[in-house]
Backbone as ProteinMPNN parsed JSONL, in Angstrom:
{"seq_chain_A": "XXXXXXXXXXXXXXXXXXXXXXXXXXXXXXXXXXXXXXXXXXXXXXXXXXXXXXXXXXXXXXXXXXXXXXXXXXXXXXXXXXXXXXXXXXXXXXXXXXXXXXXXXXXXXXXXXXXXXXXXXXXXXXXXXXXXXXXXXXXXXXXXXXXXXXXXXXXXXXXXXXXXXXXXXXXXXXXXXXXXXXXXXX", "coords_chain_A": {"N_chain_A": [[-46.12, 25.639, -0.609], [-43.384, 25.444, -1.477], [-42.535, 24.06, 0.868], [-43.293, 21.999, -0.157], [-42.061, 21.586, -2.34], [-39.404, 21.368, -1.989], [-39.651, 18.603, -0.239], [-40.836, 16.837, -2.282], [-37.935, 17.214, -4.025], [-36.044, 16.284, -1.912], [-37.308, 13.565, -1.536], [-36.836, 12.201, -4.085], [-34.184, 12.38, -4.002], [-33.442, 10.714, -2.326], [-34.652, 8.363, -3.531], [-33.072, 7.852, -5.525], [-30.701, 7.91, -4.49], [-31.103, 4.783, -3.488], [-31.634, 3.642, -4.944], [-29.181, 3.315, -6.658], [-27.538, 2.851, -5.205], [-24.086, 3.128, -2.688], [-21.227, 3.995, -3.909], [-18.13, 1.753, -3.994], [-15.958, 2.351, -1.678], [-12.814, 3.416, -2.368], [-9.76, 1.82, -2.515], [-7.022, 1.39, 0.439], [-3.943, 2.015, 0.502], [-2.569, 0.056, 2.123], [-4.219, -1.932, 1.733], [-4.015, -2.538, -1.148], [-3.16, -4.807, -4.037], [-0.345, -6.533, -3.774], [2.631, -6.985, -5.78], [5.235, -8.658, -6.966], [8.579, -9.341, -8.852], [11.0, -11.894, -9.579], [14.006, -13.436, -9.642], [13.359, -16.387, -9.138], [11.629, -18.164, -7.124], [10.634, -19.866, -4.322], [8.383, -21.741, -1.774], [7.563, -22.108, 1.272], [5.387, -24.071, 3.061], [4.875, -24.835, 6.094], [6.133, -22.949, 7.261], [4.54, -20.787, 6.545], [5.64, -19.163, 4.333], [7.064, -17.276, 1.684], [9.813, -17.356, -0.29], [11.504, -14.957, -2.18], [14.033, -14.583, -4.358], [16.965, -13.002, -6.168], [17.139, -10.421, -8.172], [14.74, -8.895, -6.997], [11.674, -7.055, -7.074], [9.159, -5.375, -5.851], [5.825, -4.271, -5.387], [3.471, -1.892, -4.259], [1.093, -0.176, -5.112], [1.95, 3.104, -4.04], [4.676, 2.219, -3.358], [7.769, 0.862, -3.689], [9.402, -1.816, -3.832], [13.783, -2.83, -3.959], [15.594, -5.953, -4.006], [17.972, -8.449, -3.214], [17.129, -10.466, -1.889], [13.946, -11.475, -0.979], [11.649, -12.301, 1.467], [8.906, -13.135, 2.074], [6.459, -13.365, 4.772], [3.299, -14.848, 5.753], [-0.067, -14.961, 7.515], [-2.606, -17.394, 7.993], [-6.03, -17.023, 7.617], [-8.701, -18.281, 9.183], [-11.171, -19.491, 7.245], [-14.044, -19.169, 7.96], [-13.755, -16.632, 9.548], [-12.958, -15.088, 8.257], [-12.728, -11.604, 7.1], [-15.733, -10.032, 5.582], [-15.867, -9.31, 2.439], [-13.194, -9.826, 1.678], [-10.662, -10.953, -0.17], [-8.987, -12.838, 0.094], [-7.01, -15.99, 1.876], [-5.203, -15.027, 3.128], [-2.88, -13.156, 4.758], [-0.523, -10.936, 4.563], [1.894, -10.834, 7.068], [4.717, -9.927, 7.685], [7.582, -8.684, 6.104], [10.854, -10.051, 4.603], [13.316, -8.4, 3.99], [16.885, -8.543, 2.019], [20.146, -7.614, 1.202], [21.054, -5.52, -0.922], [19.173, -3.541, 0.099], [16.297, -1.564, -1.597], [14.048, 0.865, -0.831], [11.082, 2.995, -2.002], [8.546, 5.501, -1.69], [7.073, 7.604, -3.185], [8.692, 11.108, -2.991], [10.526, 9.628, -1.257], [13.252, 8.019, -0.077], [14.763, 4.41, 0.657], [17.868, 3.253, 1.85], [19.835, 0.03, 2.848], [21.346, -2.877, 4.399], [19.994, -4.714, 4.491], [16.253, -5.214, 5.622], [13.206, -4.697, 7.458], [9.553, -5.218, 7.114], [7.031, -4.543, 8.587], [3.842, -5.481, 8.482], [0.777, -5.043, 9.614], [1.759, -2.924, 11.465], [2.664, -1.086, 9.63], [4.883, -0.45, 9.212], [8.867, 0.163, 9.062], [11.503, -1.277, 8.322], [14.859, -0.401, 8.594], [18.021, -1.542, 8.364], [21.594, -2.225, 9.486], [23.769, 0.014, 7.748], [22.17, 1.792, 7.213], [20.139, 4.194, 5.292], [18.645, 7.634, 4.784], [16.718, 9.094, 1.99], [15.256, 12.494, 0.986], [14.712, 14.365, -1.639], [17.529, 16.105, -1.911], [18.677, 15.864, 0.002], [20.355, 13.688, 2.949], [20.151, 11.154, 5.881], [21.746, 9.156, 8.209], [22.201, 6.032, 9.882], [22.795, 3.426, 12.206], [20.213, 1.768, 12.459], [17.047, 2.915, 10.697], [13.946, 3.27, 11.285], [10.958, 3.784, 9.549], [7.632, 5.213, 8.966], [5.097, 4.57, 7.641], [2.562, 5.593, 7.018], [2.463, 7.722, 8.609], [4.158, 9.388, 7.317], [6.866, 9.726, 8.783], [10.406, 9.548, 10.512], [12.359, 7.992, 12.091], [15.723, 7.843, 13.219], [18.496, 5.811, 14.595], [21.631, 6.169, 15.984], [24.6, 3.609, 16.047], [26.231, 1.261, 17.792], [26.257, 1.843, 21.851], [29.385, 2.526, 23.036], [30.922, 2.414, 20.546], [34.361, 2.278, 19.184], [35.973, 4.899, 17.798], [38.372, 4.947, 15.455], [41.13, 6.233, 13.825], [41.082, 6.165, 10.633], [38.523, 5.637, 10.591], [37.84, 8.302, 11.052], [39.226, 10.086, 9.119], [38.234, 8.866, 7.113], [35.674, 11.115, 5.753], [34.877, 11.973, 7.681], [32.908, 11.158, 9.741], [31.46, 9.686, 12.111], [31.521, 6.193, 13.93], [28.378, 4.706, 15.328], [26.766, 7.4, 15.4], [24.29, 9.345, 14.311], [24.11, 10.293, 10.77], [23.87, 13.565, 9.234], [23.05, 15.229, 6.088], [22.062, 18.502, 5.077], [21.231, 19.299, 2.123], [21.601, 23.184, 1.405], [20.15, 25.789, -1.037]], "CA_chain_A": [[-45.657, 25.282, -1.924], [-42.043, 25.565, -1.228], [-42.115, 22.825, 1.526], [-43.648, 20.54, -0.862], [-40.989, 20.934, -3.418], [-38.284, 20.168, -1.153], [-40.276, 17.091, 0.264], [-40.142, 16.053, -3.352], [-36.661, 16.649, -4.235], [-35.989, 14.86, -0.959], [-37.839, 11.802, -2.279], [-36.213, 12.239, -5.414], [-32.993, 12.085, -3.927], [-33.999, 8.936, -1.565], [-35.037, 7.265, -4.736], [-31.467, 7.672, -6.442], [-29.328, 6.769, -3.595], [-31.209, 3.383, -2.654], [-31.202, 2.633, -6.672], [-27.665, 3.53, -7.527], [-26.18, 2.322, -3.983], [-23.087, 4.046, -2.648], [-19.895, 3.726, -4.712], [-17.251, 1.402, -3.122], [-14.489, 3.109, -1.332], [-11.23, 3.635, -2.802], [-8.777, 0.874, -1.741], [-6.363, 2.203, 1.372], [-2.351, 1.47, 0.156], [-2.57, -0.981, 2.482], [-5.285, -2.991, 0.612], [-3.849, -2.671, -2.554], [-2.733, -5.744, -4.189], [1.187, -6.213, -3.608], [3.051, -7.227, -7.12], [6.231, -9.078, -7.002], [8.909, -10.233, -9.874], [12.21, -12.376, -8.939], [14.669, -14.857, -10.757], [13.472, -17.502, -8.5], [10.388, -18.844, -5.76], [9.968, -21.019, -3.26], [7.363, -21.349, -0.839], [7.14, -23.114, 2.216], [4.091, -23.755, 3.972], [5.094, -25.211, 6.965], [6.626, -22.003, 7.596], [4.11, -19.985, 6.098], [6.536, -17.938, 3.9], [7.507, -17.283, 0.429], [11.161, -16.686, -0.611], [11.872, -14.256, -3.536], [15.703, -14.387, -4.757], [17.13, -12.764, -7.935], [16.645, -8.916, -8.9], [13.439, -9.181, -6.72], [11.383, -5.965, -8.072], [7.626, -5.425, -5.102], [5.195, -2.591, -6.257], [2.215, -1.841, -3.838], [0.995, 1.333, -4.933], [2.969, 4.089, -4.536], [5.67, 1.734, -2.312], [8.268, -0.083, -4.458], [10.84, -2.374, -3.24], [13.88, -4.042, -4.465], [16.276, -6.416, -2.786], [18.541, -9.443, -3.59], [16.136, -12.12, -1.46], [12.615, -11.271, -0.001], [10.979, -13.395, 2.014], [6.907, -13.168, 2.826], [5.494, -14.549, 5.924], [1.783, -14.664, 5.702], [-1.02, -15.526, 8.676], [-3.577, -17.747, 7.013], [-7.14, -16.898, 8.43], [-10.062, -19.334, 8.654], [-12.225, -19.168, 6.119], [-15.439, -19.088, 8.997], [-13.472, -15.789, 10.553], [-12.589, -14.247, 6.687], [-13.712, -10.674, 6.763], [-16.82, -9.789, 4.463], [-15.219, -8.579, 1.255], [-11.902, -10.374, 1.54], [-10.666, -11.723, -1.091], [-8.326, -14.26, 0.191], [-7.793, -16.471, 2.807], [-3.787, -15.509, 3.364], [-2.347, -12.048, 4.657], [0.748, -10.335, 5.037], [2.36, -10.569, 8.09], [6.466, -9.626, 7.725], [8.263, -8.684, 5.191], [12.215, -9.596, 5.293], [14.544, -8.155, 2.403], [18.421, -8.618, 2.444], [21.153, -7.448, 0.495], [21.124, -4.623, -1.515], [17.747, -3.207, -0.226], [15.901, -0.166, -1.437], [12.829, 1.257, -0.585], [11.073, 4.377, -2.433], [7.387, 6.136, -1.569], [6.953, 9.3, -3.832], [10.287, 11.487, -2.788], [11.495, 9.002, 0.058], [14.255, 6.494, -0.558], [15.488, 4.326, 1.545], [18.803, 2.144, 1.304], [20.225, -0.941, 3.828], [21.549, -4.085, 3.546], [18.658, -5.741, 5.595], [14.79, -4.537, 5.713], [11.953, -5.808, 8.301], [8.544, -4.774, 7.109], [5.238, -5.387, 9.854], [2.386, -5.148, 7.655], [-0.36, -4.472, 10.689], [2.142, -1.348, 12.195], [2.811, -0.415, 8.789], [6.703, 0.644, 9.609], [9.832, -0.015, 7.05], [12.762, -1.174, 9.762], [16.135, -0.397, 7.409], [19.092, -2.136, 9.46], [22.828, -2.294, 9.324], [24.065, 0.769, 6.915], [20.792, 2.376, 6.447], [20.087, 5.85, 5.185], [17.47, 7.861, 4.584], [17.145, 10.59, 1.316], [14.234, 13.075, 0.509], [15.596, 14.755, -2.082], [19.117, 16.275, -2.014], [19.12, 15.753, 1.75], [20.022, 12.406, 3.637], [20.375, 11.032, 6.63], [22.175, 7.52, 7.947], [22.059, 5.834, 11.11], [22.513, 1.942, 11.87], [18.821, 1.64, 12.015], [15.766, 3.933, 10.622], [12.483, 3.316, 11.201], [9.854, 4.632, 8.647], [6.298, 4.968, 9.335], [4.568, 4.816, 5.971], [0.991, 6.293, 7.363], [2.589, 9.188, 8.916], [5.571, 10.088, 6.826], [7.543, 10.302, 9.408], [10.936, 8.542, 10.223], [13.0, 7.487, 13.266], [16.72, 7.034, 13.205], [19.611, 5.351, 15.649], [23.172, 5.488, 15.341], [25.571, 2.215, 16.33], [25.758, 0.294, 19.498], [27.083, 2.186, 22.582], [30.814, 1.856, 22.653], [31.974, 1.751, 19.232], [35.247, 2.87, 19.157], [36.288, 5.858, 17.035], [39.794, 4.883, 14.898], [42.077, 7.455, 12.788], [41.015, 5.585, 9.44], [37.328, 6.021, 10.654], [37.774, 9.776, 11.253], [39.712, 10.054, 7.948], [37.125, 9.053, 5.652], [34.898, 12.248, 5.985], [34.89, 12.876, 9.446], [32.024, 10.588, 10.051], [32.015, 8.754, 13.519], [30.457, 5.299, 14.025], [27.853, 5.162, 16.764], [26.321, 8.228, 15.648], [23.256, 9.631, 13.2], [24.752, 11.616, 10.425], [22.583, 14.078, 8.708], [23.519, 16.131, 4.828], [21.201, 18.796, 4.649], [21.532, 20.632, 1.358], [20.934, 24.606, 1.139], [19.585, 26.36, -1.948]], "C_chain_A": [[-44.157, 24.976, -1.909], [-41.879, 24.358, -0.373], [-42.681, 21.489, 0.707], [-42.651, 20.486, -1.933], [-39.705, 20.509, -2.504], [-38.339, 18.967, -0.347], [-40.169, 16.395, -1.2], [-38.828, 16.239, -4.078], [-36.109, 16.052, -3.193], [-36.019, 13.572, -1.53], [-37.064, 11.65, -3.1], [-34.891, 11.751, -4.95], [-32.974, 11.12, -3.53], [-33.798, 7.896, -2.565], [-33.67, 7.247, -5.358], [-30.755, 7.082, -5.942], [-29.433, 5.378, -3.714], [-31.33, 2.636, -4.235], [-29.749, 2.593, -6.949], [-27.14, 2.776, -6.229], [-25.28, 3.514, -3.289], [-21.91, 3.284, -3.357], [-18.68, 3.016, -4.157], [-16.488, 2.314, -2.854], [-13.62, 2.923, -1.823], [-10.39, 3.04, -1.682], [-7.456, 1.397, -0.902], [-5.027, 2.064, 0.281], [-1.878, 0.272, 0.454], [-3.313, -2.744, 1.83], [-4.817, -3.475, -0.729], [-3.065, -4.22, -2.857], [-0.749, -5.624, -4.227], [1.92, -7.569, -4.857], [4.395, -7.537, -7.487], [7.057, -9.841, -7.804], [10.38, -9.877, -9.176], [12.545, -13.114, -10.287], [13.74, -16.265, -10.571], [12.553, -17.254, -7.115], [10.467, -19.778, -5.376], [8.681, -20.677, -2.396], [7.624, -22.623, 0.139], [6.032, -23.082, 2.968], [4.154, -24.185, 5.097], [5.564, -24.005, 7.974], [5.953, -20.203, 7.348], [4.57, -18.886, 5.509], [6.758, -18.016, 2.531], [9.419, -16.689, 0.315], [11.325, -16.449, -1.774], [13.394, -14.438, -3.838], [16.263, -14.176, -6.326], [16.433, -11.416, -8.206], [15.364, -9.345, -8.558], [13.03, -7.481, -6.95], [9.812, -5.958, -7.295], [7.433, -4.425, -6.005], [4.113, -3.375, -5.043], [1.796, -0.462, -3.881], [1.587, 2.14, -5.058], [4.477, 3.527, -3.768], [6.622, 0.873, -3.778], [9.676, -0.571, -3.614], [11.868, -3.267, -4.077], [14.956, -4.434, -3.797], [17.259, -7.747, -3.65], [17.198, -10.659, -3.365], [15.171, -10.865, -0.421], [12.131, -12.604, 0.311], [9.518, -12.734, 3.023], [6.595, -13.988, 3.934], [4.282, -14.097, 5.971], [1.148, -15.852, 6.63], [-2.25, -16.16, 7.451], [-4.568, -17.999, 7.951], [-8.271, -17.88, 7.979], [-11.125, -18.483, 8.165], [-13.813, -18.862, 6.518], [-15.012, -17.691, 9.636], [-12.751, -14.911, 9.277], [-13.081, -13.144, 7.332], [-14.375, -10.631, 5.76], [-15.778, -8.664, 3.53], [-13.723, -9.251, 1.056], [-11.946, -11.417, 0.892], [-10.201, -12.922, -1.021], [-8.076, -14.689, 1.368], [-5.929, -16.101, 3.853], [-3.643, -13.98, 3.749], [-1.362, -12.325, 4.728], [1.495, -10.296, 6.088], [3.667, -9.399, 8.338], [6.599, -9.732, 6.552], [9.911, -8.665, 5.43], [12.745, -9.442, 3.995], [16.485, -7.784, 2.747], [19.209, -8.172, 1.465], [20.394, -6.664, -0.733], [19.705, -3.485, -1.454], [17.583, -1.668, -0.395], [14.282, 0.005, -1.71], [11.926, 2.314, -1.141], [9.469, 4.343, -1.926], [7.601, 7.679, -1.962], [8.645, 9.928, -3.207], [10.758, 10.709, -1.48], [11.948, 8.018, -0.355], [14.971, 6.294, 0.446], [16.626, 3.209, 1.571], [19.37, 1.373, 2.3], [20.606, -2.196, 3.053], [20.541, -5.196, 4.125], [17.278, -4.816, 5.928], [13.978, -5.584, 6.438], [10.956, -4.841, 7.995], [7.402, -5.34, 8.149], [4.449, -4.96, 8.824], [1.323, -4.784, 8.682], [0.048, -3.305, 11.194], [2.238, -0.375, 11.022], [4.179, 0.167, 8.807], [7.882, -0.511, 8.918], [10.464, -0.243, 8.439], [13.899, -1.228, 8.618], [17.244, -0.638, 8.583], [20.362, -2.58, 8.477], [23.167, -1.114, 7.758], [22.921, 1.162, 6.437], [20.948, 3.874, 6.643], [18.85, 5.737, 4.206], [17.531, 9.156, 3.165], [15.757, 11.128, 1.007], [14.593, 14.072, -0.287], [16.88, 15.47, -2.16], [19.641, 15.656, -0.187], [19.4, 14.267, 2.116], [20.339, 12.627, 4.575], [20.64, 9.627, 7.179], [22.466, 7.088, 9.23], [22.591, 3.67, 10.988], [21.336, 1.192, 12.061], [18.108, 3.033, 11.883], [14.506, 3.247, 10.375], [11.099, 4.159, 10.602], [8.376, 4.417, 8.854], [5.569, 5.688, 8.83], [3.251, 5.574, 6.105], [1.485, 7.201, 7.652], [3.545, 9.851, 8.328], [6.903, 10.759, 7.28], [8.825, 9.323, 9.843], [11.695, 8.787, 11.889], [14.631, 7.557, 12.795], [17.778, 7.267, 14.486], [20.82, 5.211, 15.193], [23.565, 4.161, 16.102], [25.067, 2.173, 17.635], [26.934, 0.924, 20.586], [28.813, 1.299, 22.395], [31.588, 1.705, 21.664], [32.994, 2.727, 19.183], [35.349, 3.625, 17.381], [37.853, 5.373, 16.147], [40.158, 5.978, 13.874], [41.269, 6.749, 11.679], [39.428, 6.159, 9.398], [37.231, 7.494, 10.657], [38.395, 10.451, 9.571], [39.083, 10.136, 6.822], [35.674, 9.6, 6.046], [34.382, 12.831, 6.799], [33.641, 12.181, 9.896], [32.14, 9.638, 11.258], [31.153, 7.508, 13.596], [29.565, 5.201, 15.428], [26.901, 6.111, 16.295], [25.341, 8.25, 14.361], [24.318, 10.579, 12.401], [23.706, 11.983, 9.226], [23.192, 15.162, 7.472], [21.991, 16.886, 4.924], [21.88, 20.056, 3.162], [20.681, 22.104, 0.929], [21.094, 24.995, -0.265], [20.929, 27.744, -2.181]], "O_chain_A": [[-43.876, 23.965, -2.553], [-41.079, 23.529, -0.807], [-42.495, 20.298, 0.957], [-42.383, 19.395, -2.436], [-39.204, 19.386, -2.45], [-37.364, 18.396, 0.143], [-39.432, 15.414, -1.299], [-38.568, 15.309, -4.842], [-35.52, 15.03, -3.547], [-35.144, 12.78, -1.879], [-36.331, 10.69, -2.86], [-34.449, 10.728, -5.472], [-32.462, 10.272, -4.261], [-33.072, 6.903, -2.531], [-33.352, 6.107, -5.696], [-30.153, 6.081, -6.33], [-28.461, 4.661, -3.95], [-31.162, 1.457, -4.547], [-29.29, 1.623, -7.553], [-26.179, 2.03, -6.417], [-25.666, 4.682, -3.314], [-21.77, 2.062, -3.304], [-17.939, 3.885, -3.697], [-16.245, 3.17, -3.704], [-13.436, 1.707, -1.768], [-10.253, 3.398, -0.512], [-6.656, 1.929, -1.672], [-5.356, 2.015, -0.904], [-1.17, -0.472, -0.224], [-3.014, -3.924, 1.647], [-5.133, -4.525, -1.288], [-2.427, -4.741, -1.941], [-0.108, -4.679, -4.688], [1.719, -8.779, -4.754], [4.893, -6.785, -8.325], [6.742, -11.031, -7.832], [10.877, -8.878, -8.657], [11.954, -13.336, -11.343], [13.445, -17.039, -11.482], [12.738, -16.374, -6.274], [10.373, -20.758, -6.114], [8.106, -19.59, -2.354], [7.829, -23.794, -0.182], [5.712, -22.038, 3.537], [3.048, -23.901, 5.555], [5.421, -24.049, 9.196], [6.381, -19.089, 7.652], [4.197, -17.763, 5.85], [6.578, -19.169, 2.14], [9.946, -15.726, 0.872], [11.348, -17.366, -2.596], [13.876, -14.285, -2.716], [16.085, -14.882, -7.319], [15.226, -11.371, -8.443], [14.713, -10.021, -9.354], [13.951, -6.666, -7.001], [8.991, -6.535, -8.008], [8.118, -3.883, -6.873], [3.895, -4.568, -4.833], [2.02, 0.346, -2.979], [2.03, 2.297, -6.196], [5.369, 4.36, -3.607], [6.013, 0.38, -4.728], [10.576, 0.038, -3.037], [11.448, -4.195, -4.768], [15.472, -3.638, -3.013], [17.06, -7.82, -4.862], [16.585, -11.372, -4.16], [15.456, -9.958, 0.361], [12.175, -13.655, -0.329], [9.32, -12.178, 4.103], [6.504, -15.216, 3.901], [4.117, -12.906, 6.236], [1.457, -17.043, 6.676], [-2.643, -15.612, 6.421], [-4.435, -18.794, 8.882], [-8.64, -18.182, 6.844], [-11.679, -17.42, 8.444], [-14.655, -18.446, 5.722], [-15.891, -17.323, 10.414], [-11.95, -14.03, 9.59], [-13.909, -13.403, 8.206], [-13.848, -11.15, 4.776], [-15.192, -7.631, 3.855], [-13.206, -8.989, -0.03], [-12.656, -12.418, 0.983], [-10.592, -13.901, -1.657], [-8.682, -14.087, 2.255], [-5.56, -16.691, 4.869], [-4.357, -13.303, 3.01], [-0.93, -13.465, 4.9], [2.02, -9.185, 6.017], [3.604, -8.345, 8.971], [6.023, -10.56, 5.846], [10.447, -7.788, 6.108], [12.627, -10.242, 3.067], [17.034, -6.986, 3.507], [18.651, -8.539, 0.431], [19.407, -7.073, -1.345], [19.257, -2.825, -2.391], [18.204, -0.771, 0.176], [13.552, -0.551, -2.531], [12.005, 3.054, -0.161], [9.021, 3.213, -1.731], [8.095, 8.61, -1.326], [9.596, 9.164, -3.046], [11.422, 11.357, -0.671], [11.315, 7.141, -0.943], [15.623, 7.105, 1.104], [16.194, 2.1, 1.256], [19.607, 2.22, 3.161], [20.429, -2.553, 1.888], [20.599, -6.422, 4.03], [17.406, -3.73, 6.495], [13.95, -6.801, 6.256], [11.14, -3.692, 8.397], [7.094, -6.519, 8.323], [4.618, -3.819, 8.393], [0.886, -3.712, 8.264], [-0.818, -2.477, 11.475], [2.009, 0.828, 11.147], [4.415, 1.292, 8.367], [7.715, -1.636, 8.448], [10.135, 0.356, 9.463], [13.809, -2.104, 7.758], [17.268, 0.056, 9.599], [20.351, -3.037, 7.334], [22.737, -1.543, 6.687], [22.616, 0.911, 5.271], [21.489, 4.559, 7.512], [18.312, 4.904, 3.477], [18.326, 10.086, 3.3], [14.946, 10.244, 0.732], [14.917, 15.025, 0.421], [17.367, 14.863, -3.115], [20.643, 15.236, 0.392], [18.629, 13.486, 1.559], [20.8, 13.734, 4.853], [19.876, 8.766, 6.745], [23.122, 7.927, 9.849], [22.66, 2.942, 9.999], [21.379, -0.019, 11.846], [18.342, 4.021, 12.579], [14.169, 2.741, 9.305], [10.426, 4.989, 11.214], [8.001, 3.246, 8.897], [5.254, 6.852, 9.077], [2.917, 6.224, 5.115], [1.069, 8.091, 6.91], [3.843, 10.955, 8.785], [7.648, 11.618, 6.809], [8.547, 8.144, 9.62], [11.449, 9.738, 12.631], [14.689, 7.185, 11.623], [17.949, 8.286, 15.155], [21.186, 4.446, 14.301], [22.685, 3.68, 16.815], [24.141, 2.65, 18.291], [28.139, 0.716, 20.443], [29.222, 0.226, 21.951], [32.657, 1.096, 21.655], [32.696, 3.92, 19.141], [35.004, 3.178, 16.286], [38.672, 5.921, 16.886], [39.291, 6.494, 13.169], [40.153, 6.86, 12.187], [39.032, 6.914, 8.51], [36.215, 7.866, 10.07], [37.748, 11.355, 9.044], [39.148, 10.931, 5.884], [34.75, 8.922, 6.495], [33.668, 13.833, 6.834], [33.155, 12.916, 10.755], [33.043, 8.802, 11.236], [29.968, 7.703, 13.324], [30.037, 5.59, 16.497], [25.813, 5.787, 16.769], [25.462, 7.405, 13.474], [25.116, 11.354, 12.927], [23.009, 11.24, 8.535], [23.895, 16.046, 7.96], [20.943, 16.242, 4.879], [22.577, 21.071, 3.179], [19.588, 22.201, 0.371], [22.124, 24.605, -0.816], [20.781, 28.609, -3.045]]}, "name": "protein", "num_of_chains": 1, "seq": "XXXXXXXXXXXXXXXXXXXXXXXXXXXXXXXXXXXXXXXXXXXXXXXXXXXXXXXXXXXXXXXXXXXXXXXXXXXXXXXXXXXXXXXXXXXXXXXXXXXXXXXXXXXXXXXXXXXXXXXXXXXXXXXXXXXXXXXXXXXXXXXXXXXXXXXXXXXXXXXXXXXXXXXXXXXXXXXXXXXXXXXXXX"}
């Protein structure tokens, strides 16, 4: 008696799944649609790129960027070699943002005057005067590398050799060349 009722709630359940389906998956970060407002667009296709310029203002999710000039380069896939479910026929490749850039994901901000995004590695490259803050704390290097899947970050100070000058030592004891790191205690 007992193995026949759980042979029919079995069935029972059988019968629900293959009527109802399964529920799409919840779209990665990566997937999400990426949402961009500027002064000013171009596009070139020859070059496969878009150029943003003018209080440019991204959003993908929980990622927001903003920059003086972005510029999109997107791979455009044949339409015989689309993946099933894809909506369009154009990705993401690179992302380049210049002058005044900043980066945020939930408490991480990140500031430079030059940004290289890879869309396939998923990693933030912040170059020339970049720093990193999670709240009160930063840290500033002449590149950091962020790597948005693992929450984890990279950074490099200057280019062997850079000389040290009085003026440089002066304003806050900071040396060029090197990582410098604020952590604030409680």
């Amino acid at each position: 008696m007992m193995v026949r009722r759980l042979s029919t709630l079995f069935r029972s359940l059988l019968v629900a799944v293959t009527l109802c389906g399964f529920a799409p998956l919840p779209l990665t970060a990566a997937d999400a649609p990426i949402q961009i407002e500027a002064d000013k667009m171009s596009s070139t296709e020859k070059n496969n790129s878009v150029l943003f310029s003018g209080n440019v203002d991204a959003r993908q999710a929980d990622v927001r960027i903003r920059s003086n000039e972005m510029t999109v380069f997107y791979t455009t896939v044949d339409p015989k070699q689309k993946a099933k479910g894809q909506k369009t026929s154009q990705q993401v490749q690179k992302i380049i943002c210049t002058g005044n850039v900043e980066i945020s994901k939930k408490e991480w901000l990140g500031t430079s005057k030059k940004m290289i995004y890879l869309a396939k590695e998923r990693q933030v490259i912040l170059i020339d005067d970049a720093k990193a803050y999670q709240g009160q704390n930063m840290v500033s290097g002449e590149k950091i590398v962020y790597y948005m899947d693992e929450g984890r970050s990279e950074v490099v100070g200057g280019a062997k050799g850079t000389k040290t000058t009085v003026s440089d030592t002066e304003q806050g004891g900071k040396k060029p060349g090197r990582v410098n790191m604020t952590i604030i205690q409680k």
